[in-house]
N, C-alpha and C positions, 0 to 999 in steps of 0.2 A: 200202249207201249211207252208211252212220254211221260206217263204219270202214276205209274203205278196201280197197286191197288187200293181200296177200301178195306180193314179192319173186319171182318164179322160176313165178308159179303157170300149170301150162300146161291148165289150166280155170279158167275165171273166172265164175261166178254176177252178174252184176248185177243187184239189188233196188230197187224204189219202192216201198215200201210204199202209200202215198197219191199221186196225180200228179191234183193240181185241189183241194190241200190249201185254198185259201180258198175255194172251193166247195164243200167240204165244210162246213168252219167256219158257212159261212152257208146250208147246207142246198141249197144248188143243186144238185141231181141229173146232173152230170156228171162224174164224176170215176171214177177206176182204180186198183190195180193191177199191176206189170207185173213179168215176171220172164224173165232172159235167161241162157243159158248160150252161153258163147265160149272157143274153144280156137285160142289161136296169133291173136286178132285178128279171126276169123270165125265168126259169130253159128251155130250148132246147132240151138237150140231157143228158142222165144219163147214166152210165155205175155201175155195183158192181159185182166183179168177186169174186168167191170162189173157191178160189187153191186148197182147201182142194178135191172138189168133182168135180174141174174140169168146174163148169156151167159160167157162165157169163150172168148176166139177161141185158138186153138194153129197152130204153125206147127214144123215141122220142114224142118232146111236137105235139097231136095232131093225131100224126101217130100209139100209141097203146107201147104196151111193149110188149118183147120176151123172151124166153129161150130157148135155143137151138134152134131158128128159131119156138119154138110153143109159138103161142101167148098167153098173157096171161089176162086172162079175169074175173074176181070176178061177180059171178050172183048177184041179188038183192033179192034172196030168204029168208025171215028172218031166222036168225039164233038163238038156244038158246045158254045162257050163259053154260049151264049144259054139263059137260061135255068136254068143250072146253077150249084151252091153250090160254094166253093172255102174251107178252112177255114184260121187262122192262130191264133195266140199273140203276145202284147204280151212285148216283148223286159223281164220284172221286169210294171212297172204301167205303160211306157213303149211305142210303137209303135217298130219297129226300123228300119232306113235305108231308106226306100226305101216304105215302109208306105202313106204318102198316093199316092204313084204307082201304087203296088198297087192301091189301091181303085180308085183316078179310070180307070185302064185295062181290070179288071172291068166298074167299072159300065159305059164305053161301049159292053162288049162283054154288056152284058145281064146281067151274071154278079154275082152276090151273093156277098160275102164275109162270115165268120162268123168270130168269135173266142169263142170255147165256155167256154176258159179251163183247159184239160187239154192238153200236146200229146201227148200218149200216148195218151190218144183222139182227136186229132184228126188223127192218121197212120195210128191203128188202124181208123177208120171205113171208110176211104178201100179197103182191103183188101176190105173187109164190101160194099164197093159203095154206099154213102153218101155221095153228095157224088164230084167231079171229080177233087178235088185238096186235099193239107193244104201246109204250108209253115212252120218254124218257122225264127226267127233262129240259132238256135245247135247244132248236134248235141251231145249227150249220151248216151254208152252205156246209161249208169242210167234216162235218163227216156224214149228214146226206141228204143232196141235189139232190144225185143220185138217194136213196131210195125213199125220197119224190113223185119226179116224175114217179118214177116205180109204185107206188099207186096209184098215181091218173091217169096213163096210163093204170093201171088196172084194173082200177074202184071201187079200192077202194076211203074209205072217209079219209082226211086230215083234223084236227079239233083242235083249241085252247078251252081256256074255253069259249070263245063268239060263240062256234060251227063252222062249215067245212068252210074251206079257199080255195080258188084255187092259186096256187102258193107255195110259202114259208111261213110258219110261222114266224113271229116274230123271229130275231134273238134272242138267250137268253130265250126261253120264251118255259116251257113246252108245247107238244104236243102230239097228240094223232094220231093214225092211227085205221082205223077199217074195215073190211068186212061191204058192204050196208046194208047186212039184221039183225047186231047185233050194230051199231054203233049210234043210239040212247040211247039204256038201256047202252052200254055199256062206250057211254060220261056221262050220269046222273051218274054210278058208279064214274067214274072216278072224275068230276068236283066234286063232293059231299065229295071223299076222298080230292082232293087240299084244297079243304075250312075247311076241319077238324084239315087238317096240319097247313095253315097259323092259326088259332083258337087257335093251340096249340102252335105256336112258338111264340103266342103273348103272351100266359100268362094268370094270373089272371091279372084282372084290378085294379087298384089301387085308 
């Protein structure tokens, strides 16, 4: 993460040492971790370890993801919105376009949002079977790579706003994670609040 990359390189190691670095600083027990190898643009292997509790989740492309040696496996049974946690990240210390919409369309749907303040564990939980759904503003190989592949080893769904990707999302480019049996209603939530934010960051029309 400190140095970039190599030119030409046709394996690529991505490192975060820390991901919830000011949770750490202030002791907040949520924080990872995360380590990814990628060959040609598609992610291999994922690692995301949590010090805090000890686990370490692993994922290999094709071969399934683990914790603690038990596999981990998301069923395809729909899920309701009602009652269920859906997790994000503040785009910096800021909420990111669309954020207030997010919540206000959760809450009517009974659904609590949570911003943890890691999103490497907040994409990696989701795998684990914690929680619905994570959602962060921005993809990032480095911070969020490892996670990625832990979902869709687990069968969960990986989704921009043009719907589920195999692979990496778009670098830069909002994304979504979701359990199979909530991940329609819970992309039309979500896609419907980004369109409300760019709406509003544009303004009246002139």
């Amino acid at each position: 993460e400190e140095y970039g990359a190599s030119p030409g390189d046709r394996h690529r190691w991505y490192l975060d040492p820390v991901d919830g670095t000011t949770n750490l600083v202030n002791g907040v027990p949520w924080t990872a971790m995360s380590l990814c190898l990628v060959r040609g643009g598609r992610p291999l292997v994922g690692v995301v370890a949590d010090p805090w509790r000890g686990e370490v989740l692993e994922a290999r492309r094709g071969r399934g993801a683990v914790l603690r040696e038990r596999p981990l496996r998301l069923d395809d049974v729909p899920r309701s919105l009602a009652g269920a946690v859906v997790g994000t990240e503040l785009d910096g210390h800021r909420p990111w376009p669309g954020f207030e919409a997010f919540l206000h369309a959760l809450a009517d749907r009974s659904c609590t949002l949570r911003v943890q303040g890691s999103g490497t564990m907040t994409i990696a939980q989701v795998a684990a079977g914690r929680g619905l759904g994570g959602c962060v503003g921005a993809f990032s190989p480095v911070d969020h790579g490892a996670a990625v592949l832990l979902v869709h080893e687990a069968g969960g769904v990986v989704l921009t706003r043009g719907g589920p990707v195999d692979g990496f999302p778009p670098e830069g480019e909002p994304f979504l994670v979701a359990h199979p049996g909530a991940a329609d209603e819970l992309h039309a939530v979500w896609t419907a609040a980004l369109a409300a934010g760019s709406a509003a960051g544009r303004g009246p029309s002139s």
